[in-house]
Structure formats: C-alpha cells, structure tokens
N, C-alpha and C positions, 0 to 999 in steps of 0.2 A: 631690763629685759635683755638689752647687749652689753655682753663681757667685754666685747673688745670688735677692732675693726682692721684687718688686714687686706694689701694693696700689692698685688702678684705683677711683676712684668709677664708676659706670654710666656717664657723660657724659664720661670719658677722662681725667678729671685725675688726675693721679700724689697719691698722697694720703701715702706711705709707699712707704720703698725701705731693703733693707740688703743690702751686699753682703759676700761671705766674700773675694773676689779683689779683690786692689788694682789688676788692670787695668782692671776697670767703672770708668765713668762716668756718672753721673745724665743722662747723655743718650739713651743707650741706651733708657731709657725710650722714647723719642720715636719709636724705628724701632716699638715693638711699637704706640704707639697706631694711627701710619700705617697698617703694614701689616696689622693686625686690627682693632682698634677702630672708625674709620674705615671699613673696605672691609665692605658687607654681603655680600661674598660670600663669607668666609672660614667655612669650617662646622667644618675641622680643627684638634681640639684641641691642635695641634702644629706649631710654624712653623720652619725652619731656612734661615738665611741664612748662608750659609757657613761658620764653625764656628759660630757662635751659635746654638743652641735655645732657644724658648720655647716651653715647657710652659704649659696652662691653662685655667682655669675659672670660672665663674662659679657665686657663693656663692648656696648654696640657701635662704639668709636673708636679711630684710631690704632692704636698697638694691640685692641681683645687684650687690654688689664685683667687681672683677677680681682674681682670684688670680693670679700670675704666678711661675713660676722660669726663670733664667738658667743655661742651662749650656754648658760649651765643652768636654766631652766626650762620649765614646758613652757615656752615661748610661744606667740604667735606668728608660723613659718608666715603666713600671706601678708600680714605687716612688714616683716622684715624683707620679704624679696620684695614690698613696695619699695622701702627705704632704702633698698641695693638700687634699682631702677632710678629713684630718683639722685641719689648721689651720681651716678653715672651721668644723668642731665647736665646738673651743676659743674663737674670735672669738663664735661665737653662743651660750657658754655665760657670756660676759662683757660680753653687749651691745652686741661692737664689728663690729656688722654691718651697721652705719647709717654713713655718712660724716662725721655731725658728731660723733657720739661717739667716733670712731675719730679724727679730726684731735684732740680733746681728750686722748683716752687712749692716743695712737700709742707712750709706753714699753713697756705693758704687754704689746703685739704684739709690742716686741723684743725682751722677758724671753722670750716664748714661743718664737718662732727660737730664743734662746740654749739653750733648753733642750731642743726639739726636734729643734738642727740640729746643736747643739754650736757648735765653731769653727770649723771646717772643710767645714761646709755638708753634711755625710753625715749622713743622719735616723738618730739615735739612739734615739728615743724619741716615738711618736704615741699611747700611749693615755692617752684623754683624762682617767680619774681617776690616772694618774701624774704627767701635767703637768702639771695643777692640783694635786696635792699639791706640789709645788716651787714654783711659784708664790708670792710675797712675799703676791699682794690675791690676795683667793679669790672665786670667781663669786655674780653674784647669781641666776641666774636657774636652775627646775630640769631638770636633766638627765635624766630617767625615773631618777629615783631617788639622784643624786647628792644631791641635796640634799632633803630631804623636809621637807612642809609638813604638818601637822597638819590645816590645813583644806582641803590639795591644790593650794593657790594655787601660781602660775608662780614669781613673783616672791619674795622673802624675801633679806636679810641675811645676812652668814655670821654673824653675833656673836648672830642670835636664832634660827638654825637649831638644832632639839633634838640632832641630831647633832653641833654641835660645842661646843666649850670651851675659852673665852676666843677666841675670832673663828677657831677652827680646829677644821678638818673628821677625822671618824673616818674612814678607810677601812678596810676588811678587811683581816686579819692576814695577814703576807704569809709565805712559805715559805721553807725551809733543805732542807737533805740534813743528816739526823745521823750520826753515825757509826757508830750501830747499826740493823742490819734483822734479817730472818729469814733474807735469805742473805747478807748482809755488804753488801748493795749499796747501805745507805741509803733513807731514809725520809722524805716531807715532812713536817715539824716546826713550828708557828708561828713567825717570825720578826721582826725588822724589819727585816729587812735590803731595804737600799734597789734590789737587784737583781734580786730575787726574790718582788715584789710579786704579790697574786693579784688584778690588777686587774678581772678577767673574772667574777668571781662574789660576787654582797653575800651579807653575814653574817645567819642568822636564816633560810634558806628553809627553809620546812615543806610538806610534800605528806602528804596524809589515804595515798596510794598511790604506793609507793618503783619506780621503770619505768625500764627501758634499754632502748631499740629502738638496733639496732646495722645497718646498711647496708653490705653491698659491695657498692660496685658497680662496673662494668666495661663499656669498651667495646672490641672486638676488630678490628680490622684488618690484614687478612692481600688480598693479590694472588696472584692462583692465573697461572701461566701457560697456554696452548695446550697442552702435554703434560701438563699437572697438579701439576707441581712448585710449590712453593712461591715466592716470590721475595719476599716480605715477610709477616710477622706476627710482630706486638707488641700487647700489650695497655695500656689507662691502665688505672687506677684510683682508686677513692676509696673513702675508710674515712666515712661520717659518722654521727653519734649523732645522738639526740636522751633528755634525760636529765630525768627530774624526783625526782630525789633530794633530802633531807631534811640539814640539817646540811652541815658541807663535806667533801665524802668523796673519799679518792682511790680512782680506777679502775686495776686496772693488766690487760692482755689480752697472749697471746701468741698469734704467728702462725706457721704453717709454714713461715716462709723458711729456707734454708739457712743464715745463719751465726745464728739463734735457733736452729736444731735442733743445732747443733754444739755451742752455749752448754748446749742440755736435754743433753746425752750426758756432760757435763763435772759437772754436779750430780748432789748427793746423791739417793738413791731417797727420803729421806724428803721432801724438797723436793718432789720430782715427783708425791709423794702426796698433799702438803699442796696443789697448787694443781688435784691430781687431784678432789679432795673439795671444796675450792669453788669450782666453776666447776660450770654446767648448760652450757657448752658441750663439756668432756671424754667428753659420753657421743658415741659414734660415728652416732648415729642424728640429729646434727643436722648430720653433714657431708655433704653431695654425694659420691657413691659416685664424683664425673670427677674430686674431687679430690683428690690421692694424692702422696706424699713432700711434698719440699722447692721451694721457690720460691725464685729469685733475685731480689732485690728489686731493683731501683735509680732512683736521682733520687728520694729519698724526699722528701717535704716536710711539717710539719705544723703545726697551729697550735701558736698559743704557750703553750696552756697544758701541752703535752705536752713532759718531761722529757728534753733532747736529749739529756745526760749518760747516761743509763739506757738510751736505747736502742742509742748506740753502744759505750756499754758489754757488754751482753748481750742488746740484741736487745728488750728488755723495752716494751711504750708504758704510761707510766704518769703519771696527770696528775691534776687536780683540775679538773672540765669546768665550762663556765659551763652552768648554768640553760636549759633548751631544745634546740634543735636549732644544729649546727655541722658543718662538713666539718674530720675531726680530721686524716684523714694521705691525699695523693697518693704514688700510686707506677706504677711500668712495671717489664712483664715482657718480654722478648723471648725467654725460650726454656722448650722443654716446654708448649707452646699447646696447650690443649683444644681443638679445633675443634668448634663444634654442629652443621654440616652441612658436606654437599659435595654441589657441584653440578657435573656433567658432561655438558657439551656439545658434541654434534655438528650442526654448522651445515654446511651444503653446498650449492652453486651446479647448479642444474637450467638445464639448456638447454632446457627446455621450459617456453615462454611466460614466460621470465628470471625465475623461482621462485628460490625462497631456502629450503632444508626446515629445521627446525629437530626435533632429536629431544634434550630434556632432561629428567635425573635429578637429581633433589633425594632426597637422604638425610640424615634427622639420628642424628647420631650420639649426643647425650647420652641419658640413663638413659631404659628406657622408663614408668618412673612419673611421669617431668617430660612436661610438654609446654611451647612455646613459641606466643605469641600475636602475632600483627599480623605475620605473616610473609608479606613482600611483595619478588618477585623481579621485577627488571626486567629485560626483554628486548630491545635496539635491532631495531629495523627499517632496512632501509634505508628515505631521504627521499622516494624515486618509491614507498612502501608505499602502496595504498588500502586494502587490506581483507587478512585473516591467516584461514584456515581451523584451526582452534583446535580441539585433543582434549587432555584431561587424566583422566589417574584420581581425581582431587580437587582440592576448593579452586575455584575461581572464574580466568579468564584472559579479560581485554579483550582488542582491539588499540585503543590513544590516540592517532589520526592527530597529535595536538597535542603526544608527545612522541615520537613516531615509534617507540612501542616498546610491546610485549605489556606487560600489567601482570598477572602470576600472583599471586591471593592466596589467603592462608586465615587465617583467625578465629583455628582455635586449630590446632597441628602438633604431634603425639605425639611422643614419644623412639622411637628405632630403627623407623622408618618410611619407607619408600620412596615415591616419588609421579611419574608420570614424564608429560610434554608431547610431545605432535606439534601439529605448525604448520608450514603452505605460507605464503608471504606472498604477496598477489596486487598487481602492480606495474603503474604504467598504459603506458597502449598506445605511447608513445617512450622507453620504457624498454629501451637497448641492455647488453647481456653486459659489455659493456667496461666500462659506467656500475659495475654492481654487485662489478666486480673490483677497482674503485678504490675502490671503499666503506671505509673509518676501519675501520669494527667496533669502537663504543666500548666495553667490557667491559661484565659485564651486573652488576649490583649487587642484592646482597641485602640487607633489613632484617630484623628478629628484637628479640624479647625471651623472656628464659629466665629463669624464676624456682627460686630453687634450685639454682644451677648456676656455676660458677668456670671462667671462661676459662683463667684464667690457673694454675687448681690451687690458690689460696691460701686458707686456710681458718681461722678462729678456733679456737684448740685450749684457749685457755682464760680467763675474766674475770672478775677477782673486784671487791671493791668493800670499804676498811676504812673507820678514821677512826672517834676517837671519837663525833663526832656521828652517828654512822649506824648506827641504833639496830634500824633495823627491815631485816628480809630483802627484799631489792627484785626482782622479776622481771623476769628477761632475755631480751631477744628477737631474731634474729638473724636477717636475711636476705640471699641473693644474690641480687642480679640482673644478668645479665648481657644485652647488649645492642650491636647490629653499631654499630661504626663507619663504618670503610669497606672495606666487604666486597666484592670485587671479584674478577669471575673472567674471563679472558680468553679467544677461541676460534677 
C-alpha cells in the first residue's frame, strides 16, 4: 500500500527516505518539497499527481518534521495518516524529533518502518508499546507510563528503569484462546505469544469502585417522500464504554442481533441461565419497550481489543477494555427502523396575495414515559418570505428571514404526543404566482434527542465481567441515546 516513506526537516531537506518499490527514486523527494513545502498555499493534507499520492503531516514534536508516504495506488488515506500519527509517537518516544538527532540516529527509524510496515509497505503493526518491545535500543524518554520514574522525571534509561531487567522493558502479559471455556468457545488466558499482546491495558490497576457505563448510541436517517412513503432509512451506530475496573478482567456482552439470537436458541438452557444470573442487564425493565426481536447487524467494526474470533464465531463481544473510556464497536442497521416521529405536511399555493399556507403535524411516536429534548423542526420558506403568521398548539415557532425558514422548537417533547402548526407566509409586493411555483421546496428537517430509546431495536441483553483479578462486584450502567441524523421529509 506504501511506496515509500519520507522524513522532511521544517526548512525542506530530505533528511531520511526508504522506499518498499524499486521504481522510487530519491528524486521524487524534490516534486513533494516543490509542490508543498515550498508553495504557502498548500493547506491539503494530500497531494496527487498523476498516480503518485502524498500523504502527510507535520510532527507534533520537536523540530515539525515532515512525515511523508509515497503511494501509487488507491490506497486507504485514513490508515495511512493513522500510520503518519503513530510513527510520529514512536520517533518522540526515542528523541528523534529534532533533525540532528535524527540525521545521527536515522537506523533506528528504519528498524521502525521495518517493523511497522513490514516489507511490503502495508502497516502491520502501530501500537506503540508493541513496537518498541521489538525494537533492538529501547526508548529513553517517558510515554504516560511506558516507562516509569520513581521521581516522575521525563527522561530516564532503559537499563535503570525499575521496570525493566538487564536493559529490557516489562510489558503486560499478553492473551491466548484456551481450549477450555464454559461453553467450549475459549477463554483469555495469559500468554506470550507475540500476536496477542494486551498492549491497551498496564498491569496493577486498582479502583477503591469497580464501574461500567455502557453507551448506545445512534443516529437515524430516514427521507420521507410527498405521499409518505419511505425512500431511505438506516441507522449508524456506536457501542462505547467507559470502564474503571480493578485487575485485568475480561468483559464479555450479548446483543439482540439476529445471527446472536440464532447462536442463544442453539445453547444449552443452563448456559442461557448462567449469563441469565449475571448480568443486571437480563432484567427486562432496563430495555426500551421500541425495542423488540432481532437486529441485523452489519459493517461491524471494533476496536482492538475486542475478540474477532468470538464474535464471528457466535455473535459473542468479548475483550479485555483499556482503563477509561473508548468507542468499542460501530455498526448499521437498515432494516425494522423504529422511527421517533412523523411529521405530515400540507403545504399549498393561495392565490391570494401569493400565500403559501403551511398546516403541520408532528407526532412522536416512542414510549410515552420517554420524552425527547432539543427538538427542532425546520421549515423552508420561500426567498421573497418577509414575515410567516404562525399558530402552534406548543413549543415555540420563529420565521429566520436569514435562513428563509420557520424554526419550530421545544425544550423537551413527550412520547405518544401530537402538536400540530398553521402558518401563512407573507411575501413582498413583486412577488408573482409563477415565482412560487418554481420554488425548490428544500425538504424540512428535523433534530431530536431520545434518551432511552433504540432506533435501530438493538438492545444489551446481557454483561458479565470475570478474571481472576476481579475480585469485587462492579456496577453496570447502561444507556441509549438515540439522536436524528438526517432526518428529512419532503412536501
């Protein structure tokens, strides 16, 4: 995927270059300083002359190096400005973020290519306590905790570092799959195996109070037509934690997707009672009553420290979380959409004094013990609007000459509640019939937030938490919130 990888001092000199392609030439350099380094106009991270792309960045350390990659395919840019980013980490965690130290120590840059990029220029491997455990010389300077000082100092040795023995560094014990579980499906085990490192979590964390806050969230975007019909709606989503547990403990949760609920009907009942009995999410009084069966999940995506194995296996997310908060898994749904409202619009053309009447219904549809807050419905006007005569059964309605459109809002909006708008628009005085019949009519858009409530239907049905270090019962906490994307209804 990378051609090659070049290393700019601030003032354009080529300081370091290794290419993976035998067609590069150390000249090539010379188009990127021209046409970037050189030109103050250049603001995009991204330049492509004919097949050649260059990716790049400037180090948030030190001398602002030029980071640079070469490539002559459709590459993926957001992997490679990860892999600019994270080489930047590693250079600043070895001092070579200064130019003279970098022209003296430019091997040890290439030891890190080799082992970030491999041979073939496709990033293998960026996190930063794995590629320094491979590394031959080990960093002097500290990481937020890679290396620890006793008196807190930056700086320190790897050979008088407490954490390490004979000039080499401890990392945390890294994971396996054994071949025994509780339902055959394998268990994280300490390891050392070099593929399966738990780079994302140090050894020794203690909390006085063992806490999982768990987050869906959602945002829904659905296009309504003129008859009402649907013509789009899909939901994203995201799963994120935030964890401060005790010890290294793994988490493992299920979700109501259809091929996990296919996997639950295939196990044993006592399985289904064992994760019935611990989990505080199995009691039905923490699900949203809009969400109900199964979910198809897809383009799932998650972080790394979640067990890919396990979940395409049976559906299961089971991981060992770093310390804080994280976004654990993306997903889309495209079908079986809860929708929270609907809004129904009749717009019609008066020949009298070239009016425009507007008569709109907003209903939401989710539970009536939820309500939804910041709910703001935008209404176009046509461009010759001066002034909108405005009735509402609730909530608050501007006319914003400055976006030529009603703005209807309310603070907070109940479940199963109805609220409905009349508005004339009042248009100035060379305003002809014709004008308003050629009017766009851009669709009106709705905003929202719903707490407690699943767009999409998908629901946490259960989470538990083992590991011998994890000694004490930790309290879980779960939320949805669900939240318009682009909500959009036409009229």
């Amino acid at each position: 995927m990378i051609s090659g990888v070049l290393v700019f001092s601030s003032r354009g000199e080529l300081v370091l270059n290794k290419f993976f392609k035998n067609s590069l030439k150390r000249s090539i350099s010379d188009i990127f300083r021209v046409q970037v380094i050189n030109n103050l106009d250049v603001r995009s991270p991204v330049l492509t002359l004919g097949s050649t792309t260059f990716h790049h960045i400037r180090s948030r350390h030190g001398d602002s190096l030029w980071l640079v990659t070469i490539t002559r395919s459709n590459a993926n840019s957001a992997a490679i400005w990860e892999f600019l980013y994270k080489l930047d980490s590693v250079m600043n965690a070895y001092r070579l973020d200064r130019e003279e130290a970098l022209k003296e120590e430019f091997m040890i840059v290439h030891e890190m290519l080799d082992i970030m990029l491999g041979g073939n220029g496709i990033p293998i491997n960026t996190e930063l306590n794995s590629v320094i455990a491979q590394m031959s010389v080990k960093p002097v300077r500290n990481m937020g905790g890679l290396l620890e000082s006793p008196e807190g100092n930056e700086m320190m040795s790897s050979s008088s570092s407490p954490n390490s023995v004979g000039g080499e560094l401890h990392f945390p014990k890294f994971l396996k799959k054994s071949s025994s579980s509780f339902l055959g499906q394998g268990e994280f085990s300490p390891d050392t195996s070099e593929s399966n490192k738990i780079t994302w979590r140090p050894k020794g964390i203690i909390h006085k109070k063992n806490e999982v806050f768990l987050y869906v969230n959602e945002r829904i975007n659905i296009l309504v037509s003129r008859d009402g019909s649907i013509l789009k709606s899909y939901v994203d989503g995201t799963i994120d934690i935030t964890t401060h547990l005790s010890g290294t403990p793994v988490c493992r949760f299920g979700l109501n997707d259809s091929l996990g609920m296919q996997f639950e009907d295939q196990k044993s009942g006592s399985a289904q009672q064992y994760y019935r009995s611990h989990s505080d999410f199995g009691n039905k009084n923490f699900i949203p009553k809009a969400a109900a069966g199964s979910v198809l999940l897809e383009d799932c995506k998650f972080h790394e420290c979640v067990s890919i194995d396990k979940f395409n296996k049976n559906h299961i997310i089971e991981f060992v979380p770093p310390d804080g908060s994280m976004e654990l898994m993306k997903y889309h749904v495209r079908d079986n959409i809860n929708l929270p409202f609907k809004v129904t619009p009749i717009v019609a053309h008066s020949t009298r004094d070239n009016e425009i009447d507007y008569r709109i219904t907003l209903k939401s549809l989710f539970p009536g013990k939820l309500s939804a807050k910041d709910v703001i419905l935008h209404i176009p006007v046509p461009p010759s609007t001066v002034d909108c005569k405005i009735s509402v059964s609730n909530g608050n309605c501007k006319f914003v000459p400055e976006e030529n459109a009603m703005i209807w809002r309310f603070n907070k909006y109940n479940g199963l509640t109805e609220n409905t708008l009349s508005a004339v628009t009042v248009s100035t005085s060379d305003t002809t019939q014709l004008s308003l019949q050629q009017w766009t009519k851009p669709p009106m858009s709705l905003n929202f937030e719903v707490m407690m409530f699943s767009n999409s239907g998908l629901v946490v049905r259960y989470f538990t938490i083992s590991g011998k270090d994890s000694k004490h019962r930790a309290v879980k906490w779960i939320k949805y919130i669900s939240k318009s994307g682009s909500y959009e209804v036409r009229y």
